[in-house]
C-alpha positions in Angstrom: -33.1 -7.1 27.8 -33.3 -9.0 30.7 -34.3 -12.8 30.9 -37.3 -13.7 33.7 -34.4 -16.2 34.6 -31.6 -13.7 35.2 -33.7 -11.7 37.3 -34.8 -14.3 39.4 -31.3 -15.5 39.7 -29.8 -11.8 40.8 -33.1 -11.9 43.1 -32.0 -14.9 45.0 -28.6 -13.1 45.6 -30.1 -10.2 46.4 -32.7 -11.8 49.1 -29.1 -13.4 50.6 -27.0 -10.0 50.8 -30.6 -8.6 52.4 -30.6 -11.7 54.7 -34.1 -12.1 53.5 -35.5 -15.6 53.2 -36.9 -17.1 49.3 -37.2 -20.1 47.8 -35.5 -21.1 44.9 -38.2 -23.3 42.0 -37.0 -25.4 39.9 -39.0 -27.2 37.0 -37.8 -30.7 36.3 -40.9 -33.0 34.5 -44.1 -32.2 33.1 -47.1 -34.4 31.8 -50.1 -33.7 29.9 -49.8 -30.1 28.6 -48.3 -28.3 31.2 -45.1 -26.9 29.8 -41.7 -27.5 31.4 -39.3 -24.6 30.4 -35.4 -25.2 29.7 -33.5 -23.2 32.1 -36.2 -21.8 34.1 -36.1 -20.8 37.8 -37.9 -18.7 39.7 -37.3 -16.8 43.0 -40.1 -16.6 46.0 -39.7 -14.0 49.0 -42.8 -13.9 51.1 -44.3 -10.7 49.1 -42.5 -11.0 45.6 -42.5 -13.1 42.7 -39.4 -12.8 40.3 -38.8 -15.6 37.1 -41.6 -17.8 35.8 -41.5 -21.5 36.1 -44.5 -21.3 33.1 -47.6 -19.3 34.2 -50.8 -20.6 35.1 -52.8 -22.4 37.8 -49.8 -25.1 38.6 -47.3 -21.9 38.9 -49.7 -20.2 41.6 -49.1 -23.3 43.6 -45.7 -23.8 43.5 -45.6 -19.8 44.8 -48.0 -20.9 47.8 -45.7 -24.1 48.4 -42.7 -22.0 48.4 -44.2 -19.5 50.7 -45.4 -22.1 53.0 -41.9 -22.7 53.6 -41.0 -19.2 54.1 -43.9 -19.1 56.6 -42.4 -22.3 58.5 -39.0 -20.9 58.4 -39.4 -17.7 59.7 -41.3 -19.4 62.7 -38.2 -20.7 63.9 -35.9 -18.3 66.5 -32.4 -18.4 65.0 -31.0 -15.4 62.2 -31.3 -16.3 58.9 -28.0 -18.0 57.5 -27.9 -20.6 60.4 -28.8 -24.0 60.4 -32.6 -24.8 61.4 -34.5 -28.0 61.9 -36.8 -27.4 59.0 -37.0 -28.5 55.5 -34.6 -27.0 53.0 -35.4 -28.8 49.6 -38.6 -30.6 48.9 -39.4 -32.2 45.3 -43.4 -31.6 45.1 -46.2 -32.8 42.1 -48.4 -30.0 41.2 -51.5 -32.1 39.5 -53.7 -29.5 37.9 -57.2 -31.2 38.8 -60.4 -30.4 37.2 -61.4 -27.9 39.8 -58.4 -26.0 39.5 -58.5 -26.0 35.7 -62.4 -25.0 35.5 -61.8 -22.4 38.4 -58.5 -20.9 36.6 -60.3 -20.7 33.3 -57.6 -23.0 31.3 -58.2 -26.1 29.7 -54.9 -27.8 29.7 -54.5 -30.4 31.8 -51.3 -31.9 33.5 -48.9 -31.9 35.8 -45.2 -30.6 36.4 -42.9 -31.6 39.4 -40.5 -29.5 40.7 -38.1 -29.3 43.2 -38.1 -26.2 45.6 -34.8 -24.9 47.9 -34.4 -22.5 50.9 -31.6 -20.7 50.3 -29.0 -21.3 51.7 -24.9 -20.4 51.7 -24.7 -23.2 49.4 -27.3 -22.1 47.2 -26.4 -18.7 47.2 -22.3 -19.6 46.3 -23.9 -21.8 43.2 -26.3 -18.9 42.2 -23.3 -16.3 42.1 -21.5 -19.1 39.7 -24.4 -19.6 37.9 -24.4 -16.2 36.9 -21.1 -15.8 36.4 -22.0 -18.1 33.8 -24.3 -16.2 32.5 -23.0 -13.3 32.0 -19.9 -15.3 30.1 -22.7 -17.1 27.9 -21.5 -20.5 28.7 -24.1 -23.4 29.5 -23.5 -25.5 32.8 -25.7 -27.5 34.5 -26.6 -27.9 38.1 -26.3 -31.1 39.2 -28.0 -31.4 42.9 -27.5 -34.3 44.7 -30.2 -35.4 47.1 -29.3 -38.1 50.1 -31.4 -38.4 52.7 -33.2 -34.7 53.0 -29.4 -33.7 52.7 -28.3 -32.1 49.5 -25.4 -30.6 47.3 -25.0 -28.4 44.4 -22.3 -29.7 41.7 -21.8 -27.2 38.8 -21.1 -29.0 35.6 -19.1 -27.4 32.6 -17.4 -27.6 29.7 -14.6 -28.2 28.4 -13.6 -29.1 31.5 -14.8 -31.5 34.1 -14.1 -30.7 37.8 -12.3 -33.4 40.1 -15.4 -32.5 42.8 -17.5 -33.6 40.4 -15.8 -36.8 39.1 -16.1 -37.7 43.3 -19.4 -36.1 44.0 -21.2 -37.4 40.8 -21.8 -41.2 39.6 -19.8 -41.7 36.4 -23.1 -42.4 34.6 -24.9 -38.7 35.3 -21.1 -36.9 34.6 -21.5 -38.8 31.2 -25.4 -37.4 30.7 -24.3 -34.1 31.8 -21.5 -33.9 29.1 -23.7 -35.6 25.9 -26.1 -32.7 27.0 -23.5 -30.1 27.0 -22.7 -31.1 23.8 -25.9 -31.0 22.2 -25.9 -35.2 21.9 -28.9 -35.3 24.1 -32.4 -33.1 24.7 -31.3 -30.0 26.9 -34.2 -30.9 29.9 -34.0 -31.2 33.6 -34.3 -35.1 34.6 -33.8 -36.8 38.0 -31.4 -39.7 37.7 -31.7 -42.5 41.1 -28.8 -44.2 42.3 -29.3 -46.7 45.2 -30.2 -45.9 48.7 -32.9 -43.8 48.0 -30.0 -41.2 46.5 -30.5 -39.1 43.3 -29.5 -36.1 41.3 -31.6 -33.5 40.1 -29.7 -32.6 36.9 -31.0 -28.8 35.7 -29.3 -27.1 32.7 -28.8 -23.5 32.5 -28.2 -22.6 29.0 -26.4 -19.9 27.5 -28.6 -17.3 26.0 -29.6 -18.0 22.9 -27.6 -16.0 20.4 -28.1 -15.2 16.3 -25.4 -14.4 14.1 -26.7 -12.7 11.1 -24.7 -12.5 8.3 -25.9 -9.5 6.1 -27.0 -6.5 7.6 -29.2 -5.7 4.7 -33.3 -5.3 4.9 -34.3 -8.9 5.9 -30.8 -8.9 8.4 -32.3 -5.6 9.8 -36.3 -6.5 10.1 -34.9 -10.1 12.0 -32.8 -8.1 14.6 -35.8 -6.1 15.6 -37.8 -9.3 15.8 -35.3 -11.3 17.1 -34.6 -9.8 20.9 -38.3 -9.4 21.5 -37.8 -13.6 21.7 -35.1 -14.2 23.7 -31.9 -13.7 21.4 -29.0 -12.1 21.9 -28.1 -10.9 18.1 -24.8 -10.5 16.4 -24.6 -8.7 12.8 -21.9 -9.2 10.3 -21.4 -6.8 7.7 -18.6 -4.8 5.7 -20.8 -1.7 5.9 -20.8 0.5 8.6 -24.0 2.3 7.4 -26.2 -0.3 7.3 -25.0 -2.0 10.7 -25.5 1.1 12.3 -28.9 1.6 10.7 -29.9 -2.1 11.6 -28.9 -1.6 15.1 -31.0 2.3 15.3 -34.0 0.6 13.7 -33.9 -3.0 16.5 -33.5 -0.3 19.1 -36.2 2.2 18.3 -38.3 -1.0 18.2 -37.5 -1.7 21.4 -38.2 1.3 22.7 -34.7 2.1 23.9 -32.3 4.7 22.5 -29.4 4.6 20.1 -26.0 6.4 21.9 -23.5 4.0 21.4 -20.1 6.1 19.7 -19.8 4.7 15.6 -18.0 1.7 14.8 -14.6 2.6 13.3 -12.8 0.4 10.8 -8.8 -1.2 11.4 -6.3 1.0 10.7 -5.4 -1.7 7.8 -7.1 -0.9 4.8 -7.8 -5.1 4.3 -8.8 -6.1 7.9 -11.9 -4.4 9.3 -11.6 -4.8 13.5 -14.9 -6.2 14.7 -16.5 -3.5 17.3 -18.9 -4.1 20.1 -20.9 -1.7 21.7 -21.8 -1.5 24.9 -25.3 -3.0 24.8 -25.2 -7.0 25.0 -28.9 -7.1 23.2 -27.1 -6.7 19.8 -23.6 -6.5 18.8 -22.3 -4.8 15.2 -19.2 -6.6 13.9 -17.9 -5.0 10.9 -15.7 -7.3 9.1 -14.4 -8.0 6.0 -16.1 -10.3 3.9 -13.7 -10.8 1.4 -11.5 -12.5 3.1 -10.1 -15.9 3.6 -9.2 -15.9 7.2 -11.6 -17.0 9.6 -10.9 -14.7 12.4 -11.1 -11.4 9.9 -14.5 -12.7 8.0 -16.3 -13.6 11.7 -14.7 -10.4 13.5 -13.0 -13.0 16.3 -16.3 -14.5 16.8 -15.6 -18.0 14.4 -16.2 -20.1 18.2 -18.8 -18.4 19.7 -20.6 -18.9 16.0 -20.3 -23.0 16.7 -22.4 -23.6 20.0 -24.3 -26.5 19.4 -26.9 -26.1 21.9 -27.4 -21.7 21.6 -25.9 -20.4 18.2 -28.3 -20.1 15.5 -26.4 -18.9 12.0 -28.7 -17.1 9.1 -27.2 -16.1 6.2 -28.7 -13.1 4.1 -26.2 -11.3 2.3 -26.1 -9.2 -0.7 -25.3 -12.1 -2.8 -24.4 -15.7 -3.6 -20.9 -14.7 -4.2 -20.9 -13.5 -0.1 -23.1 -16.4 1.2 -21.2 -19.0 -0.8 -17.8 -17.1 0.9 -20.1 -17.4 4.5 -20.2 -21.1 4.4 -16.4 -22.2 3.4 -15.6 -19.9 6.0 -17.8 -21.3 8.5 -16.7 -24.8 7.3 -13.2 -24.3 8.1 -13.7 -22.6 11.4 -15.8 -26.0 12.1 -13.2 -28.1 10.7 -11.1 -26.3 13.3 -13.0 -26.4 16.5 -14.8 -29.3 15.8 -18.1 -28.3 16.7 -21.0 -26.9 14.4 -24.1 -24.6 15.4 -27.2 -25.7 16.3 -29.0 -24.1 12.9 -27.8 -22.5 9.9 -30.2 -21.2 7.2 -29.9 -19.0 4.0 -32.0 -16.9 1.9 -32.3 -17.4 -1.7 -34.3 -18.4 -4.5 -34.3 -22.0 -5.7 -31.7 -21.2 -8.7 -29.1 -19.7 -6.1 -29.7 -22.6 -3.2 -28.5 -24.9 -6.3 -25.8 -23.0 -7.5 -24.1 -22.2 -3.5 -24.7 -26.1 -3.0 -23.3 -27.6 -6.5 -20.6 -25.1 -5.8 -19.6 -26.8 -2.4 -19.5 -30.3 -3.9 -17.5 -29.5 -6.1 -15.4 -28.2 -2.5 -16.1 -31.6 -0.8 -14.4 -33.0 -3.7 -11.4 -31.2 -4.2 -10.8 -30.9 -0.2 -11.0 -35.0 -0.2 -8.3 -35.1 -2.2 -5.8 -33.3 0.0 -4.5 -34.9 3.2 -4.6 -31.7 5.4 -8.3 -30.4 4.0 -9.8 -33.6 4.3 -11.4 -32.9 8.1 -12.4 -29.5 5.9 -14.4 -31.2 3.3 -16.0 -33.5 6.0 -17.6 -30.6 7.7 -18.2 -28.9 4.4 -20.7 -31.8 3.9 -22.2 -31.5 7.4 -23.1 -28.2 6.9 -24.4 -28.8 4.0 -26.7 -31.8 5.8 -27.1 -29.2 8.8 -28.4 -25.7 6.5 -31.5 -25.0 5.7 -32.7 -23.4 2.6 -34.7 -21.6 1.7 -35.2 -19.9 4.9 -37.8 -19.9 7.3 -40.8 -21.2 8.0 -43.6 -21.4 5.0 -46.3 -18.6 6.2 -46.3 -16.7 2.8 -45.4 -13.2 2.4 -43.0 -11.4 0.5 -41.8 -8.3 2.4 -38.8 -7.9 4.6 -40.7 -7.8 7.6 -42.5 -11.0 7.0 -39.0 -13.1 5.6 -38.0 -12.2 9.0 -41.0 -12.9 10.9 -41.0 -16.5 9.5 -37.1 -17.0 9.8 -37.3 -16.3 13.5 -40.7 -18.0 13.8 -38.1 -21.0 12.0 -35.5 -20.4 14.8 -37.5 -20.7 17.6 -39.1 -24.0 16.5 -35.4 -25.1 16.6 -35.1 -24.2 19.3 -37.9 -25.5 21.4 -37.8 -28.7 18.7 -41.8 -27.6 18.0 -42.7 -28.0 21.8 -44.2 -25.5 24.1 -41.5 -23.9 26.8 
């Protein structure tokens, strides 16, 4: 399932191998109630639209801004891919005005600033990054630097910081850039000034947004039909094949889409199932076993990818306490590990069973404290006890798998926007 981002990113590569000229828009502030999407870009050719900065009345603009550029552009002689005398980047206000909002038919007043880009051979080279990015599911941000109508694209990742941007790039914006890589502070485009009238226009592009269910029983299968129609890529844990390929049939029929991936097949050893991915990136089966102690078995290889701060969303619904109680030691030393924890982690279960998983991993913290080498172990034991969330999802009633998962993913996207429009 494609993201309105992706496709107006491989539309701005595609305009540049066509040699056709579009404008790159990029949200960075909002006011009033005029949303201002994380990660969102879109692409504007002089008759097509690709990516959404949002919708609306203040969108509609920013398309006859962009085209106004095109328009100026192509009024100058030289091929496309030179150098003209015209304006590349602009930052513009879009104020939607009374008229406008009475005209349009909404009633939500604002405004949102954005910047807008010809696109140029620097672009372009930072476009093909970004999605080599993407299509890796890291998060890096693009930090543009604006001096006098000139400009530059820095691309900002971890775990590593490049020496072009330690030179390009004050000391204080590489710090902001790396607390928001790391989940230490909001993931939202903000314009930091430096002196001279010079300042950077820093725009995170975030890795897709991924859920790793644990159980791929009838609440595991009703939230990966749910899930994708929002945005997630989903990842299913399970030590039965059966039901992963049945959760997997039933998201894809929902989607409308087919079901010919070959059957997952199990290790050769009896005691290690090998984690299998198909082919589709929507949702991925990993069949695992979940008896076991070691971290890379019990997660199929996938204990990192599980503790992305700012994208991984964990929800446990297993067949029992014994599994989800197995789910979060596990998870606990693969954090103790790396370091890092996931942005959400929730589990299913009545009140008697949240107790008994939770006494049972004090009674972890405690023991683990009193070793030397388990000690970082019972520290993030206690965070993800601080970090989980149970019972699952968000209180709308119901009692049916359907609506447990409706109200889990309802509960993961409210994480994920941190209850604000996008």
């Amino acid at each position: 399932m494609t993201t309105p981002l992706d496709e107006a990113l491989h539309f701005l590569e595609h305009c540049w191998e066509e040699r056709k000229p579009v404008v790159q828009v990029v949200p960075i502030t909002s006011t009033g109630s005029v949303p201002c999407p994380v990660s969102a870009r879109m692409a504007v050719s002089i008759d097509k639209v690709s990516g959404t900065i949002g919708g609306g009345a203040v969108e509609a603009e920013a398309i006859k801004e962009a085209r106004d550029m095109i328009k100026h552009f192509l009024s100058m002689s030289s091929p496309i891919g030179e150098d003209k005398p015209h304006e590349k980047v602009k930052l513009k206000t879009f104020i939607l005005r009374d008229e406008v909002v009475s005209n349009s038919g909404m009633t939500c007043g604002g405004g949102l600033r954005v910047m807008l880009e010809m696109n140029t051979s620097e672009s372009v080279s930072v476009i093909k990054s970004i999605i080599s990015h993407r299509k890796a599911n890291r998060s890096v941000v693009d930090c543009i630097k604006v001096d006098k109508g000139s400009f530059k694209h820095i691309l900002i990742s971890l775990p590593a910081i490049t020496s072009e941007a330690k030179i390009d790039v004050l000391p204080e914006v590489v710090s902001h850039v790396e607390k928001l890589l790391l989940g230490t502070e909001p993931a939202k485009t903000c314009i930091i000034t430096a002196t001279g009238g010079t300042f950077y226009v820093c725009a995170p592009v975030l890795s897709s947004p991924t859920l790793f269910v644990l159980g791929s029983g009838h609440v595991g299968q009703a939230v990966a039909r749910i899930a994708p129609l929002s945005g997630f890529k989903v990842h299913i844990f399970d030590d039965r094949e059966d039901m992963l390929i049945s959760a997997k049939k039933k998201a894809m029929n929902a989607m409308g889409r087919g079901f010919g991936e070959k059957p997952i097949t199990s290790s050769p050893s009896p005691s290690i199932l090998e984690s299998q991915t198909h082919d589709d990136n929507i949702i991925t089966l990993h069949c695992v076993d979940m008896k076991s102690d070691d971290t890379h078995s019990f997660f199929g290889g996938q204990q990192e990818a599980l503790l992305d701060h700012l994208c991984s969303y964990i929800i446990i619904v297993t067949r029992g306490h014994f599994y989800d109680l197995k789910s979060l030691r596990i998870l606990a030393k693969a954090a103790a590990k790396y370091g890092k924890l996931p942005r959400y982690i929730g589990m299913i279960g009545s009140s008697r069973k949240i107790k008994m998983v939770r006494d049972a991993l004090v009674v972890d913290i405690e023991k683990l404290k009193k070793e030397k080498e388990t000690v970082k172990i019972a520290e993030y034991t206690q965070k993800i006890l601080d970090l989980m969330k149970a019972p699952i999802g968000l209180p709308i009633g119901g009692s049916t798998p359907g609506e447990i998962a409706v109200s889990i993913v309802g509960e993961v996207i409210f994480k994920r926007t941190e209850g604000k429009k996008i």
